[in-house]
C-alpha positions as CSV (number, residue, x, y, z in Angstrom):
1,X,54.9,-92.0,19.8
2,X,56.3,-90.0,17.0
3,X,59.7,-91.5,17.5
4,X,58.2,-95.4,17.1
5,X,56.2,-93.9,14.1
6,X,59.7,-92.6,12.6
7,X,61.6,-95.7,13.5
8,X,58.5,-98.1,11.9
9,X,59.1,-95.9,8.9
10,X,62.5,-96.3,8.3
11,X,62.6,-100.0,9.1
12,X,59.7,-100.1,6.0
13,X,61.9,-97.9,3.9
14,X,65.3,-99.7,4.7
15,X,63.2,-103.0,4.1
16,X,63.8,-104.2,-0.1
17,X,60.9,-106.0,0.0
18,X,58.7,-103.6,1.2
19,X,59.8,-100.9,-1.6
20,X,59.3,-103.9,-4.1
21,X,55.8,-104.3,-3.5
22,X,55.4,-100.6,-3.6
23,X,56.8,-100.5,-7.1
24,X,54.3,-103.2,-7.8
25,X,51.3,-101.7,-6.3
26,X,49.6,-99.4,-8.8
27,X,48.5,-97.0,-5.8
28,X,52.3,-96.6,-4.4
29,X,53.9,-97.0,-7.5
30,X,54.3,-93.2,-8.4
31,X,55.4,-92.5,-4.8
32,X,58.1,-95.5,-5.0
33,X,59.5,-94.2,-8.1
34,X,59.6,-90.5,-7.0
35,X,61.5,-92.0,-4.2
36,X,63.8,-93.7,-6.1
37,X,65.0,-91.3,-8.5
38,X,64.9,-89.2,-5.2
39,X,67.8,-91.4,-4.1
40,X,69.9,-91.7,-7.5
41,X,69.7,-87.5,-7.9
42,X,71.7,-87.6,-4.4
43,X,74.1,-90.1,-5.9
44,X,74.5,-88.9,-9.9
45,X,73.7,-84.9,-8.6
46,X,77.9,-84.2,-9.2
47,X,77.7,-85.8,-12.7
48,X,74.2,-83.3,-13.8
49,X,76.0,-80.4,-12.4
50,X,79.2,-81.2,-14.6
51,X,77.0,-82.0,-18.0
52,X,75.6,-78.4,-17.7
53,X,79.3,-77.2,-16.8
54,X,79.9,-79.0,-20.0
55,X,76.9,-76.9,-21.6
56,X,78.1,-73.3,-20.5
57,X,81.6,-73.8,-21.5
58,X,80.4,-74.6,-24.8
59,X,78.3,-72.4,-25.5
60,X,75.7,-74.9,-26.3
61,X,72.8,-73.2,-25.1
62,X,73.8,-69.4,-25.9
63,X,73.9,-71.4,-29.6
64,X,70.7,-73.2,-29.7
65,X,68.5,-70.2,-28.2
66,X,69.1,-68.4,-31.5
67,X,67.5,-71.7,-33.2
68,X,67.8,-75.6,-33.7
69,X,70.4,-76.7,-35.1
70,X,71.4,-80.5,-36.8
71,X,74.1,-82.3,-34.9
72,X,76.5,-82.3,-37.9
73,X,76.5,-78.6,-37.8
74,X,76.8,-78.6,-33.7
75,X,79.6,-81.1,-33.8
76,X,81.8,-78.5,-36.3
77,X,81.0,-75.3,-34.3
78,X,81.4,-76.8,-31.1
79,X,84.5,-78.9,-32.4
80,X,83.7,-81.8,-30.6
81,X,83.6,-85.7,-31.9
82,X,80.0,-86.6,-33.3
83,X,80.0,-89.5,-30.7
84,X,80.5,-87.0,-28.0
85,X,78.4,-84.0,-28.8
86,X,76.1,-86.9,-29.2
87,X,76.3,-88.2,-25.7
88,X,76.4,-84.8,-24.5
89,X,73.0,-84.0,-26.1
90,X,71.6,-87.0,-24.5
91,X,72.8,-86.3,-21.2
92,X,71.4,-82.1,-21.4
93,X,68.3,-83.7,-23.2
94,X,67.5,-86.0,-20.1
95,X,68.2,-82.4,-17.8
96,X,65.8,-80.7,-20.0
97,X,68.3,-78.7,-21.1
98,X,68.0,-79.4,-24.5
99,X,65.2,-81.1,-27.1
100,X,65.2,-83.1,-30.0
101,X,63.5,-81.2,-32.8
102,X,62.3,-82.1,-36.0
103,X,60.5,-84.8,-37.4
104,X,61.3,-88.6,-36.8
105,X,63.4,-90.2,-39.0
106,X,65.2,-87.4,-40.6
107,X,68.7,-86.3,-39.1
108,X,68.3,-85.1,-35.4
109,X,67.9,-81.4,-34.5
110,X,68.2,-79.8,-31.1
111,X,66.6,-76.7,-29.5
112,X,66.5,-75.3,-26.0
113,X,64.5,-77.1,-23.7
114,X,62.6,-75.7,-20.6
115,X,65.5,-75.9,-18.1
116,X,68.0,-74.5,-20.7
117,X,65.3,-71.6,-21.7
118,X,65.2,-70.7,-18.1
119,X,68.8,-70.8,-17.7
120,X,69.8,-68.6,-20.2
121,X,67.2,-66.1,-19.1
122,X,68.5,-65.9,-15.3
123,X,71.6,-62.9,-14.9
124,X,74.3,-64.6,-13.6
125,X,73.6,-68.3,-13.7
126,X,76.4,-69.0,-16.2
127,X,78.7,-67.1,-14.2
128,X,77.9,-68.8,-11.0
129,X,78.2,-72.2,-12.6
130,X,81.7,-71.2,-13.8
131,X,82.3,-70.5,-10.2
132,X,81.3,-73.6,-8.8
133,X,84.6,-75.4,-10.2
134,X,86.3,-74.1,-7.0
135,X,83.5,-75.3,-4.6
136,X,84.2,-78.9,-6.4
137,X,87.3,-79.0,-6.0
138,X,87.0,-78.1,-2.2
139,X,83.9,-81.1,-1.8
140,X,86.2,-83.7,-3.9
141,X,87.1,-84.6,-0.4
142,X,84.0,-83.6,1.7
143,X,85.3,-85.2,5.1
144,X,88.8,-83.5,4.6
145,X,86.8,-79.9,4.2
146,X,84.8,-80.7,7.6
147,X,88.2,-81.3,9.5
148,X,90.1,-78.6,7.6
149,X,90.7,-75.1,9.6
150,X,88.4,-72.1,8.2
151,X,89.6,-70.6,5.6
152,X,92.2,-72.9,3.6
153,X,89.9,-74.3,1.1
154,X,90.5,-73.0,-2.6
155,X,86.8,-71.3,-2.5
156,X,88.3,-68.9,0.6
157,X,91.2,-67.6,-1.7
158,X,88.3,-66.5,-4.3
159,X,86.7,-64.1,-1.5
160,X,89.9,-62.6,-0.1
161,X,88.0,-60.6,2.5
162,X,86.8,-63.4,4.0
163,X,90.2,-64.4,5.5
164,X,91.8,-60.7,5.1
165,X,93.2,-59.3,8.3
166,X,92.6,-55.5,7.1
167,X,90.0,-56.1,3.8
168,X,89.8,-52.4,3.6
169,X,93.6,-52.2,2.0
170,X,92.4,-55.2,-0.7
171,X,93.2,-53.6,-4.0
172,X,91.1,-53.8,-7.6
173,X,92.5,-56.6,-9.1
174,X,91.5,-58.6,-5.5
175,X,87.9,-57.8,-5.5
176,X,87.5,-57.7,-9.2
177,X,86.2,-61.0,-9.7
178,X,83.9,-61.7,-6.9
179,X,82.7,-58.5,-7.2
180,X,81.4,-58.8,-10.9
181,X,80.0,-62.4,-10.1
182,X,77.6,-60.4,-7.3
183,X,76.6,-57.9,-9.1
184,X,75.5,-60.2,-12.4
185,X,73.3,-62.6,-10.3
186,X,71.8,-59.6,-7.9
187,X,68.7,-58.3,-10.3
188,X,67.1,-62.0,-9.2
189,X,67.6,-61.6,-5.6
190,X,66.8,-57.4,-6.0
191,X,63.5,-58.2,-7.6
192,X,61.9,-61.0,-4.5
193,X,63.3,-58.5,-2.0
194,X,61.9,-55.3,-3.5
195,X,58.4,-57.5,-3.9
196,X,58.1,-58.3,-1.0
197,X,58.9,-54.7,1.0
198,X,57.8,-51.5,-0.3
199,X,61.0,-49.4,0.1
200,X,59.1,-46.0,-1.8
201,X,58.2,-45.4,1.8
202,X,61.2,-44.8,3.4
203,X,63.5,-41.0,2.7
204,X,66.6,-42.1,2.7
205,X,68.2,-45.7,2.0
206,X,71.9,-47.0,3.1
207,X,73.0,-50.2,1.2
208,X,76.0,-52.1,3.9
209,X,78.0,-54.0,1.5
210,X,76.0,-52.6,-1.7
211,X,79.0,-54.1,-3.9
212,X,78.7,-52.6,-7.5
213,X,75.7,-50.8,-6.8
214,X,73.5,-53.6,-8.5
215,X,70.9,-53.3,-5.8
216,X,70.9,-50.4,-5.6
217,X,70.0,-49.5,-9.8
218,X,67.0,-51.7,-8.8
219,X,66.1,-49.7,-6.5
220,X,66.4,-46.6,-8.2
221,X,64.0,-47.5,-10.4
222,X,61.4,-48.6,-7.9
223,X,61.8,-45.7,-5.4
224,X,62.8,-42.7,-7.9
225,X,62.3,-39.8,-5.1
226,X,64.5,-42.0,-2.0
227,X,68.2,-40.8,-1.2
228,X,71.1,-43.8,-2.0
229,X,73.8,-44.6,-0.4
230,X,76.0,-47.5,-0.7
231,X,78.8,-48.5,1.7
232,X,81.6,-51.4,1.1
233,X,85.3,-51.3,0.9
234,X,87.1,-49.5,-0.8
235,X,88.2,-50.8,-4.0
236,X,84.9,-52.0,-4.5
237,X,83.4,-48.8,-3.9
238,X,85.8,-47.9,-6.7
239,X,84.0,-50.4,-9.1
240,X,80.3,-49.1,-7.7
241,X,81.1,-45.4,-8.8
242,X,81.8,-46.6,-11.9
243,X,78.8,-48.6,-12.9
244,X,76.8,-45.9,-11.1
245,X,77.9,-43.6,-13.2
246,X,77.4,-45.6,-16.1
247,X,73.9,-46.5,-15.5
248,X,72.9,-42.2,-15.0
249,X,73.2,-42.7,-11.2
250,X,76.9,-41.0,-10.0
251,X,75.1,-38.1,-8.7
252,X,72.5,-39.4,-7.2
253,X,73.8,-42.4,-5.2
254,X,76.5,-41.4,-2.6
255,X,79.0,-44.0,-1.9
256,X,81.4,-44.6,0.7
257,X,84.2,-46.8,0.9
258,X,85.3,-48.0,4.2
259,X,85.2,-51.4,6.7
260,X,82.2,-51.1,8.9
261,X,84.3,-53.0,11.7
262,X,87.0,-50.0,11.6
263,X,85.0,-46.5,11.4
264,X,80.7,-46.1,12.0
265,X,78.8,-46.1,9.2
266,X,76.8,-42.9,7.4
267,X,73.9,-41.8,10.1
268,X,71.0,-40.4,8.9
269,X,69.3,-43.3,7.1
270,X,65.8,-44.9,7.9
271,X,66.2,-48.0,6.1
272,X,69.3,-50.1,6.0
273,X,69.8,-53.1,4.1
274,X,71.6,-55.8,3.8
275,X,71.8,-58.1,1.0
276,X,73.3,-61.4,0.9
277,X,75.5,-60.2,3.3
278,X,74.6,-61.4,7.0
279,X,75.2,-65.2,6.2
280,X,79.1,-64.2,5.4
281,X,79.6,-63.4,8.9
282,X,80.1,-65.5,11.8
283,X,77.9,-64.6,14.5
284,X,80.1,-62.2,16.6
285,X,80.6,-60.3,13.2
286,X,76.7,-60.8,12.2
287,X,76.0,-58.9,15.6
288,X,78.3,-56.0,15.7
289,X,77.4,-55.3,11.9
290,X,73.5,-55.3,13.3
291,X,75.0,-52.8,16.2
292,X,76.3,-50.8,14.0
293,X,73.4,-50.9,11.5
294,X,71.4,-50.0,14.9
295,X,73.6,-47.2,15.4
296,X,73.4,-45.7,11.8
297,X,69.5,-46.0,11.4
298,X,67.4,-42.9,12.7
299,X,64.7,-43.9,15.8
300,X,62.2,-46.2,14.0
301,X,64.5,-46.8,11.4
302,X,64.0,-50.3,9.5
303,X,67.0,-53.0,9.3
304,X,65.8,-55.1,6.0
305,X,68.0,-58.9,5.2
306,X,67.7,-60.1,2.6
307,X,69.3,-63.5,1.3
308,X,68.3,-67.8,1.6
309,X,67.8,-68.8,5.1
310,X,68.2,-71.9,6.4
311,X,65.0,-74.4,7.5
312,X,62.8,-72.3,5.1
313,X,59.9,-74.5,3.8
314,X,60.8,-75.1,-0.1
315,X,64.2,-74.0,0.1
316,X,66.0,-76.3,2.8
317,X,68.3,-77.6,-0.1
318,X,69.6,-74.1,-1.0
319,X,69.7,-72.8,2.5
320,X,70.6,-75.9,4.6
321,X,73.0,-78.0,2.1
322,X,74.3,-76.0,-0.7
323,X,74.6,-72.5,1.6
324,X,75.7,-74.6,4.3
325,X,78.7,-75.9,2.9
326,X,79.7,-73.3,0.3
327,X,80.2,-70.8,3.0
328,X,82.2,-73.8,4.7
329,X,84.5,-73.6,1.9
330,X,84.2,-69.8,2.2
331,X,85.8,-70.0,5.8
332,X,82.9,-67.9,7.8
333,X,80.0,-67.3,7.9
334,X,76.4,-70.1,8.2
335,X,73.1,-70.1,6.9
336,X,70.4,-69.2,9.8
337,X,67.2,-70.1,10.4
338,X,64.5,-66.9,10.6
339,X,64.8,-67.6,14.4
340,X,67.8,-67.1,14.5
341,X,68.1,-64.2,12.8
342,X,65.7,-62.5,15.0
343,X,67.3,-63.1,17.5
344,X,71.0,-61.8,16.7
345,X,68.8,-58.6,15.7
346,X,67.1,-58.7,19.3
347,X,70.5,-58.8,20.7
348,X,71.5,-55.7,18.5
349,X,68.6,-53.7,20.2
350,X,65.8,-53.9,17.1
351,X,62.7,-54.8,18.0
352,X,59.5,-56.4,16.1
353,X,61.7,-58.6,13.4
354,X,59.2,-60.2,10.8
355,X,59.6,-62.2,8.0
356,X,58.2,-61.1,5.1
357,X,56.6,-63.9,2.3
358,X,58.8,-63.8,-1.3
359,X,58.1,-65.8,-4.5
360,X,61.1,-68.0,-4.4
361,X,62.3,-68.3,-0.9
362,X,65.4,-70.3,-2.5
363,X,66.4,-66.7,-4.5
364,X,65.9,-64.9,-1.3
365,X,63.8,-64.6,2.0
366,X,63.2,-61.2,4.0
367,X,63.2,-60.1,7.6
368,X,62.8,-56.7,8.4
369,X,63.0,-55.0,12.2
370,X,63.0,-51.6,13.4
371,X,65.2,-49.4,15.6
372,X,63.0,-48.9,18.9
């Protein structure tokens, strides 16, 4: 019955004249139009992405949050022909990016809007924008990425461990940009993960794949009394010290560099986590970095992941389609449902996996499970 239900619904849907006398009915109307911009957001979604490309490249917002300006005065700073700054405007406006300010009929000012306010305030999101230019490129020809071997897209070459045969020997310059693109959008993901599980409780904390230690300054601040330790490879265990050190932390985070699939990790901890980190792997990887997590954790030690999952109720877009095919492009690695990642951490010999509820389940959902 639920099949003939689904198939009477999308002969109605298909159907033109049905979804014109919905527009015309004052009682459907909303619905059909939520449905129909629904449907042009899939088709124009490229061309929104690429006006607030335009935006961060520019400056534009970074210029208007310190007040509104006229569009004479944007057009000379920005150097950009009055016909196009004024285009742009309109398309940033329409993203709510931007707002017309000012009375009517004098000369136009523009201000931040809501999306552009929010923007701005989120670490990272610039950054991660700038970054998407090589995820385009790869989806110009989406069919051609879903045939192409893992690993030759132009995303994989950005995150050289991804396809390296010994990451360990990757040198600075390698994991310089990746790394610094981590780190600046991490205080997001660090603040729904350390909301949603109290880490004060545990002694001693080990951080697999910590990067530059941004997670692990978050935590500091939360848990001042637990012991620190962050492992990833080398040369960015390099770059950790030093922003440890910087932020008053060298002596009191330890941190390792070294490939957890070449030597065991540090023992002794009773919570492990791992952040944005599990969805990189493929799922042989995913399990012998969980048995070696298992290994490393004391007896009724915690395991705690943290990153978007895939099928999560108000996040399916981040975790199904954009996760989905950016770590296609990456060349390993998948989004997982919560099921799924209970049960790779079954299989690595934790028991009791539970998710635990976050804010924004887009940012970051949480499983934690415990060494029996």
């Amino acid at each position: 019955m639920r099949e003939r239900a689904r198939a009477f619904r999308d002969r109605l849907l298909a159907s033109p004249r049905f979804r014109a006398l919905a527009a015309a009915f004052p009682l459907t109307r909303p619905i059909a139009r939520r449905r129909a911009a629904a449907l042009f957001d899939l088709c124009a979604g490229f061309v929104y992405s690429q006006v607030l490309l335009a935006c961060v490249r520019l400056g534009l917002l970074e210029r208007l949050a310190r007040g509104p300006l006229a569009e004479a005065e944007l057009a000379a700073a920005l150097a950009l022909p009055p016909a196009a700054l004024a285009r742009l405007l309109a398309a940033a406006g329409a993203l709510g990016l931007v707002e017309r300010r000012g009375p009517a009929g004098r000369p136009p000012a523009w201000g931040l809007g809501p999306q552009g306010a929010a923007f701005l305030g989120t670490p990272g999101l610039a950054g991660m924008v700038e970054h998407h230019a090589l995820l385009y490129a790869d989806l110009a020809d989406p069919v051609e990425l879903l045939r192409r071997p893992p690993g030759e897209a132009r995303l994989a070459r950005y995150w050289p461990y991804a396809g390296a045969a010994a990451p360990d020997g990757l040198g600075p310059a390698e994991v310089a940009r990746y790394s610094a693109l981590m780190a600046a959008s991490q205080p997001a993901v660090a603040a729904e993960i350390l909301d949603a599980y109290p880490v004060a409780r545990h002694r001693r904390l080990l951080d697999l794949g910590g990067g530059e230690g941004a997670f692990l300054e978050a935590v500091a601040a939360r848990a001042p009394r637990l012991a620190l330790v962050l492992v990833d490879l080398p040369a960015v265990a390099g770059r950790a010290r030093e922003r440890l050190a910087a932020a008053g932390l060298g002596g009191r985070v330890e941190v390792v560099g070294a490939d957890f699939r070449r030597v065991p990790l540090p023992a002794g901890a009773d919570l492990l986590t791992l952040v944005r980190v599990l969805h990189d792997q493929d799922d042989p990887e995913a399990l012998a970095l969980l048995r070696a997590a298992h290994a490393a954790l004391v007896p009724g030690g915690t395991v705690l992941i943290g990153e978007p999952m895939a099928g999560t109720r108000g996040a399916r877009r981040v975790g199904d389609a954009y996760f989905g095919f950016y770590l296609l492009a990456m060349g390993r690695g998948r989004p997982r449902r919560p099921d799924e990642v209970a049960g790779l951490l079954r299989a690595a010999g934790f028991v009791r996996p539970r998710l635990r509820g976050t804010r924004l389940p887009l940012v970051a959902s949480v499983m934690t499970a415990r060494r029996s």
